[in-house]
C-alpha positions as CSV (number, residue, x, y, z in Angstrom):
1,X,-129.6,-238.2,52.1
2,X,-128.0,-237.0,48.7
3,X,-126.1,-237.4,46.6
4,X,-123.1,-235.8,44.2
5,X,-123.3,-235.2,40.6
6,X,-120.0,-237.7,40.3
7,X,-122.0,-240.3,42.4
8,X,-125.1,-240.2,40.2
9,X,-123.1,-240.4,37.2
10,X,-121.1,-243.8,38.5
11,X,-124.5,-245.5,39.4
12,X,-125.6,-245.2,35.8
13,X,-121.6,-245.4,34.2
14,X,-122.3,-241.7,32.4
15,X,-120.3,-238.8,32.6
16,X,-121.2,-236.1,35.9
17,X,-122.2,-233.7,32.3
18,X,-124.9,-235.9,31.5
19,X,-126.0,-236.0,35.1
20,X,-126.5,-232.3,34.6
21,X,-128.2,-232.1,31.5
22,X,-130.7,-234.4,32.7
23,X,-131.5,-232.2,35.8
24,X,-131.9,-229.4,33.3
25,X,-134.3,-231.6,30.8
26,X,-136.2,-231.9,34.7
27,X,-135.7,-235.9,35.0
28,X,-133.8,-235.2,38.3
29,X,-134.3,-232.4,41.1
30,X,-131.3,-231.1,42.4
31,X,-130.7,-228.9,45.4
32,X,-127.4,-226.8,45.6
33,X,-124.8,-226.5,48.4
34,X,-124.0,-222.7,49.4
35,X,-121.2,-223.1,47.1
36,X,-123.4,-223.8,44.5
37,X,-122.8,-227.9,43.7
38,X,-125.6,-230.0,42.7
39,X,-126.9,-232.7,45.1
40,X,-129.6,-234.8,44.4
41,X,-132.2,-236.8,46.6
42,X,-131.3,-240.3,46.7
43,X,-134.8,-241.6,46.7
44,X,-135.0,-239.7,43.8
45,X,-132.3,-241.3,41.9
46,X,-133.1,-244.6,43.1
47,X,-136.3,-244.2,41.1
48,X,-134.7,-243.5,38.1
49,X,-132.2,-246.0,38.2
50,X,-135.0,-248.7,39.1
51,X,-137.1,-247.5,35.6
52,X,-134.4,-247.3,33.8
53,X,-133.1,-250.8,34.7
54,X,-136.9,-251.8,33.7
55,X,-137.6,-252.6,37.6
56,X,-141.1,-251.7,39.1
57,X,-140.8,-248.9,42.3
């Protein structure tokens, strides 16, 4: 399942910009739509959000 760069960026109450800059610094792995959006694994996110919030995955 994934997610959109707006839905990322509510889950960690950052703006859908910052989202992006982190998948560019390699912190997150998007994939694209045919239109060319970002989505990103939820797994993946869920990761982050779990060491950022100082939780063990």
């Amino acid at each position: 399942m994934t997610m959109k760069t707006r839905e990322v960026a509510r889950l960690f109450g950052v703006t859908p910009y910052t989202v992006v800059r982190w998948s560019r610094r390699g912190l997150l792995t998007p994939g694209t739509t045919p239109s060319g959006h970002l989505r990103f694994d939820r797994a993946q996110v869920m990761d982050l959000y779990r060491g950022a919030n100082g939780e063990d995955t």
